[in-house]
Kinemage of the C-alpha trace (Angstrom):
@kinemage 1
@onewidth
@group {chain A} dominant
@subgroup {mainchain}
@vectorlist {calphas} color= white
{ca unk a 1} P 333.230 1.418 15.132
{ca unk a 2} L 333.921 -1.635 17.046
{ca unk a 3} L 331.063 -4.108 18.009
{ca unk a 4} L 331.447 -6.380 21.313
{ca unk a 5} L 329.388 -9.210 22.006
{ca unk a 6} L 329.070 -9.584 25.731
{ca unk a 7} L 327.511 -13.019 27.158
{ca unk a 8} L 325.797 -12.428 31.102
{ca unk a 9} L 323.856 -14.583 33.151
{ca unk a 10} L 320.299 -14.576 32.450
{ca unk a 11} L 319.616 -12.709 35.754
{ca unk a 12} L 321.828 -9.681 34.987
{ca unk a 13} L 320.114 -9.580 31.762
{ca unk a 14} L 317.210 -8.786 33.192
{ca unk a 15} L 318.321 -6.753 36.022
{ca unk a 16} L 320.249 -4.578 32.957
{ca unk a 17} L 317.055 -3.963 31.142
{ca unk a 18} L 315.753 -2.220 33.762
{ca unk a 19} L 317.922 0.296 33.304
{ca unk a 20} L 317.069 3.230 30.671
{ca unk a 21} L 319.636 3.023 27.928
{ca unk a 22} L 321.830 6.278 28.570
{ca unk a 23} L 322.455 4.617 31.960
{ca unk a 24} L 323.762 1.640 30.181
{ca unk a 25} L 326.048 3.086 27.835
{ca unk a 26} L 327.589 4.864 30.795
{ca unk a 27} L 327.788 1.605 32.936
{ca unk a 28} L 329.295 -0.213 29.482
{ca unk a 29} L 331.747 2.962 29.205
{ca unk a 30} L 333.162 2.698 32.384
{ca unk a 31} L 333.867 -0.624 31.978
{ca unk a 32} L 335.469 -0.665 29.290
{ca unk a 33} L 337.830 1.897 30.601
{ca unk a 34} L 338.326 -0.203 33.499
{ca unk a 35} L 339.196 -3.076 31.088
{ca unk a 36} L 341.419 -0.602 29.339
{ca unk a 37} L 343.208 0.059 32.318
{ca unk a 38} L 343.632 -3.875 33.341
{ca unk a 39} L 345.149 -4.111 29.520
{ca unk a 40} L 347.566 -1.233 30.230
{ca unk a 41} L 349.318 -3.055 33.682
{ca unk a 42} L 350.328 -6.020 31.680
{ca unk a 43} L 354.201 -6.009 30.721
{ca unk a 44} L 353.902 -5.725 27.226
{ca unk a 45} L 351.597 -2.502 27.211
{ca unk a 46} L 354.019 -0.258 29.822
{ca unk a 47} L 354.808 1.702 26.381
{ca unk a 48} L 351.241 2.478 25.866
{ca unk a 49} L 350.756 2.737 29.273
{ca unk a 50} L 353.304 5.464 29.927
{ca unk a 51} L 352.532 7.108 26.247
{ca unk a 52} L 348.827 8.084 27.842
{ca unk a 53} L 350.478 8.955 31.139
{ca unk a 54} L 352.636 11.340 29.127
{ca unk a 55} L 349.513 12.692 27.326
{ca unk a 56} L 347.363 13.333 30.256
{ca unk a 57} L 350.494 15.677 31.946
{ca unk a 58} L 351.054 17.143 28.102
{ca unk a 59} L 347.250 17.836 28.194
{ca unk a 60} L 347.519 19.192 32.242
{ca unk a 61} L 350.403 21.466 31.739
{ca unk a 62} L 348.856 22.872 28.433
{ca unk a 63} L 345.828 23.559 30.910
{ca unk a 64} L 347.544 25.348 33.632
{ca unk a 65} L 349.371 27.296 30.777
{ca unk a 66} L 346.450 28.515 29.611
{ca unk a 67} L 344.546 29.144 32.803
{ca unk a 68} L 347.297 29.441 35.769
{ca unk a 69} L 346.663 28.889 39.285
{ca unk a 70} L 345.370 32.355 40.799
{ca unk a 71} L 346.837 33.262 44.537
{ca unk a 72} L 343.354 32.601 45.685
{ca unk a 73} L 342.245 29.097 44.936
{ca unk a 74} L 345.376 28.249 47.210
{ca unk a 75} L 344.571 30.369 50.136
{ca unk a 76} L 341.102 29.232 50.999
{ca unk a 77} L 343.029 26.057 51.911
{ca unk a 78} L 345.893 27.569 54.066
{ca unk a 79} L 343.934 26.939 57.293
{ca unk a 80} L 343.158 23.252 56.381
{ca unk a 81} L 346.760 22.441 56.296
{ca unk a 82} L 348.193 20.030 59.408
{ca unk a 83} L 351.939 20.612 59.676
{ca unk a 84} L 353.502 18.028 61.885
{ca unk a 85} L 356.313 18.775 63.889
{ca unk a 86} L 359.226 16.539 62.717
């Protein structure tokens, strides 16, 4: 486990213990995946970067292996489809 000290302004304090504690673990997670993120654009990180990319479309393909598409999830949207005339 990793421990992060985190140093806000005396009025976000306050406005943060407001907040029940589940909430704040959520709010803390998602910024720490948007901090993740940041991390991942810089140069040096494209290898990690791409490594996850390849992961998540391992981990998608694996899914649609498992469970593929049925004929039906794709029709319900045939009449929402706008084809433009080229």
């Amino acid at each position: 486990m990793t421990t992060i000290t985190l140093d806000v302004p005396d009025d976000l304090a306050t406005k943060l213990r407001q907040f029940q504690p589940s909430i704040l673990v959520e709010i803390l997670r998602k910024v720490l995946e948007f901090l993740d993120l940041l991390t991942l654009k810089q140069p040096d990180n494209l290898v990690m970067r791409q490594s996850k990319i390849e992961a998540l479309e391992k981990k998608h393909r694996e899914g649609y292996q498992r469970y593929p598409q049925q004929p039906d999830e794709i029709n319900i949207w045939l009449d929402e489809q706008v084809w433009e005339e080229a």
